[in-house]
N, C-alpha and C positions, 0 to 999 in steps of 0.2 A: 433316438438320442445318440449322440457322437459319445459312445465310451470306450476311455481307455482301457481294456480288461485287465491288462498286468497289475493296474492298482485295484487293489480286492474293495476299499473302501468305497470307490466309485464305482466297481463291479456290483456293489449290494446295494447302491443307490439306483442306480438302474431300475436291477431288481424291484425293489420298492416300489420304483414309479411306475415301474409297468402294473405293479395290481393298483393301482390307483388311476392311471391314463386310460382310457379303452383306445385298443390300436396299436398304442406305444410299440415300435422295433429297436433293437440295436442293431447300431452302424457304427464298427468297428475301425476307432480311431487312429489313423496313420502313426506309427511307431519311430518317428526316426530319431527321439532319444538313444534308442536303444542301435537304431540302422540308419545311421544318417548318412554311412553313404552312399548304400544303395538306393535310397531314395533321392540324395542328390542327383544323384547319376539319370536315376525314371526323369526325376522332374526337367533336366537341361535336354534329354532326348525330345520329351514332349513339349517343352518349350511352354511350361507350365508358369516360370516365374522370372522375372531380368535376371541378367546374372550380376547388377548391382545391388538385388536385394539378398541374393544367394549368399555375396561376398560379405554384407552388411551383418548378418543377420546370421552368419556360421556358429560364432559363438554361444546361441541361444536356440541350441535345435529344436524344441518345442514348436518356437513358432512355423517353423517350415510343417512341421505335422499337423498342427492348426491348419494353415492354409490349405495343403494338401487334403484334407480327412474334407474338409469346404470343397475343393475342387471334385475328389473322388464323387463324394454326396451329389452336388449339382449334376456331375454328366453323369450317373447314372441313374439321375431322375428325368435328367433332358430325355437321355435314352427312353427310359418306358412309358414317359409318357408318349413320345410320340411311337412307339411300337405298340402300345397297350389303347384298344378306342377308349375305355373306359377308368384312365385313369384322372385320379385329381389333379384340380387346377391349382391347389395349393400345396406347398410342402411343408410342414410344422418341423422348425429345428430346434432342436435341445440339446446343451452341452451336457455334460455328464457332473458335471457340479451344481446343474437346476433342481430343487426339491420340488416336488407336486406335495403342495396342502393339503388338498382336500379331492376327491374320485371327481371325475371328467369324463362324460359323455361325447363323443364323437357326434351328436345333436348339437349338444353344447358348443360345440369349437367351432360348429358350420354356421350357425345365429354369428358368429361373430364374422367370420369369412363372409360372410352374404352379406354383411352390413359394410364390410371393407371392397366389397365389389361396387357396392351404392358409391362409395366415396371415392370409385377407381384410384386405389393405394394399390400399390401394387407388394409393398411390405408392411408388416404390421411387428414393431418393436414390445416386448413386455416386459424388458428393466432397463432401469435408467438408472446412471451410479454419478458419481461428482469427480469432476474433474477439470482440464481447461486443454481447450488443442488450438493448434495456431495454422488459422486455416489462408485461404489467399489474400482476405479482405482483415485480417489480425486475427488476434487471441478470441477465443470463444468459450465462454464459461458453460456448463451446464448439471444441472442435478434436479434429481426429482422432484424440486422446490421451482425449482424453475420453469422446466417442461409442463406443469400442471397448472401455468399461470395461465390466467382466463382470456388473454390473446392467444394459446394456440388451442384454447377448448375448439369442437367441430362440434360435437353430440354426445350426450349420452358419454358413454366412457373413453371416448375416441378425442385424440388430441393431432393437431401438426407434429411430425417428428422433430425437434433440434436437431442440432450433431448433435453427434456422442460417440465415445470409444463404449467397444464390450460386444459379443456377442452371444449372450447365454442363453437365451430364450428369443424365437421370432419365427415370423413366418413369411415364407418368399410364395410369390404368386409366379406361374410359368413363365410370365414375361419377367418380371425380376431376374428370374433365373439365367433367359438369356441376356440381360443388360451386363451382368457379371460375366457369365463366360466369355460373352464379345471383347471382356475387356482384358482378356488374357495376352498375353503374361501380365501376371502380376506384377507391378513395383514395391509393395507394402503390403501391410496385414489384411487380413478380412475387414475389418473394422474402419480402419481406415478407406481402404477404398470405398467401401458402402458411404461415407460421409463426407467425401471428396466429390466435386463436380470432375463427369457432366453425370455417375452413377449418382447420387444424393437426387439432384435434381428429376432426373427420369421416374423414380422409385415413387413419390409421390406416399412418402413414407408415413405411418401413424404410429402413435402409440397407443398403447391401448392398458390404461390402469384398471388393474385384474387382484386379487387375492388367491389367487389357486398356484402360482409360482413362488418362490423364495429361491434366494439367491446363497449355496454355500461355501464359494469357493473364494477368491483373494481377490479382491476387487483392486486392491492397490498394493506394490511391495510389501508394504510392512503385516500384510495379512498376509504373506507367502506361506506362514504354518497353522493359520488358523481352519478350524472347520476340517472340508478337503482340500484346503490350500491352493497351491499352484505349482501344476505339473512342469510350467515353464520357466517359472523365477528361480526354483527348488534344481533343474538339470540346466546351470550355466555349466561350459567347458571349463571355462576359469576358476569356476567354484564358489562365486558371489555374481552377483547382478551387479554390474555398474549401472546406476542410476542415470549418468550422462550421457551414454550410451542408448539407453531409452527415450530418451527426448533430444536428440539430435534428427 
């Protein structure tokens, strides 16, 4: 789970989830609310992200720590798996605003993984929130009312992924992993690029409607203080979110 430790409320979520997950680690989320610009600096050296996204995107340092805490996680899973013979083919990510419902069996989680290797997905999505993003072919609406429509049923609990923005719960399979790093630098968010071709297309993405996640964090502005909110809406430099600014 990607948690912020400085917030103590997402700190005892974690927590939480870990007596409830079996497995469950934390993986400590890139800070550059606090250091942004030493982590600017890491990221232009390594040539982590454009530097139109850099410039786009100063005013909202969160999301650079987002994408970073994504970047750190993947290459240091690239890494052991291929140093480690015995490591998984899957990596299960969870943001630090995802509640576990109910205890999880690491049996549990591989029934679904072995069913998503049948389907060759190579990700598998567990929330879907409502919104509209304007992809190359126009506007694209989608929400769990949508996603669950009996055109992209597959089996059983497994659906075609739509787009969609968010990334609070999911799980990348090794190849996934490297379709993403191949696509470094970055120009945009985690979310976005996972939903943008030619990554969308590659991924061969599922959803997968589950009751063992819930979702507590701001799915849209106006939930910036609700639950545990949003670490990114809540640290603008300017000291509000321009709205226009997000959808430009």
């Amino acid at each position: 789970m990607i948690t912020f430790t400085q917030d103590p409320k997402r700190l005892a979520n974690f927590n939480e989830a870990k007596s409830k997950f079996e497995g469950l680690k934390l993986f400590e989320a890139v800070n550059a609310i606090k250091h942004y610009k030493h982590y600017e600096s890491t990221d232009k050296s390594n040539g982590f992200h454009t530097q139109e996204y850099l410039d786009k995107w100063k005013w909202l340092p969160g999301k650079l720590g987002c994408n970073l805490s994504y970047v750190k996680l993947l290459k240091d899973y690239y890494r052991d798996y291929n140093f480690y013979p015995n490591s998984p083919e899957w990596l299960v990510v969870l943001e630090d605003d995802t509640e576990i419902t109910r205890n999880i069996s690491i049996d549990y989680i591989s029934s679904i993984l072995k069913e998503a290797d049948h389907l060759k997905s190579k990700m598998i999505k567990f929330f879907i929130s409502n919104g509209k993003e304007r992809l190359s072919d126009g506007i694209f609406e989608f929400s769990p009312e949508i996603q669950k429509q009996k055109k992209y049923h597959i089996k059983d609990n497994f659906y075609k992924l739509i787009p969609c923005w968010g990334t609070w719960a999911q799980v990348f399979h090794i190849d996934a992993v490297n379709i993403l790093l191949n696509e470094l630098p970055w120009g945009d968010h985690i979310d976005q690029i996972l939903m943008r071709a030619p990554v969308f297309e590659k991924l061969n993405a599922t959803f997968y409607d589950q009751d063992f996640f819930s979702y507590q964090g701001a799915k849209r502005l106006e939930e910036a203080n609700d639950k545990l909110g949003s670490l990114i809406f809540n640290n603008s430099t300017t000291g509000k979110v321009d709205w226009k600014k997000l959808i430009k």
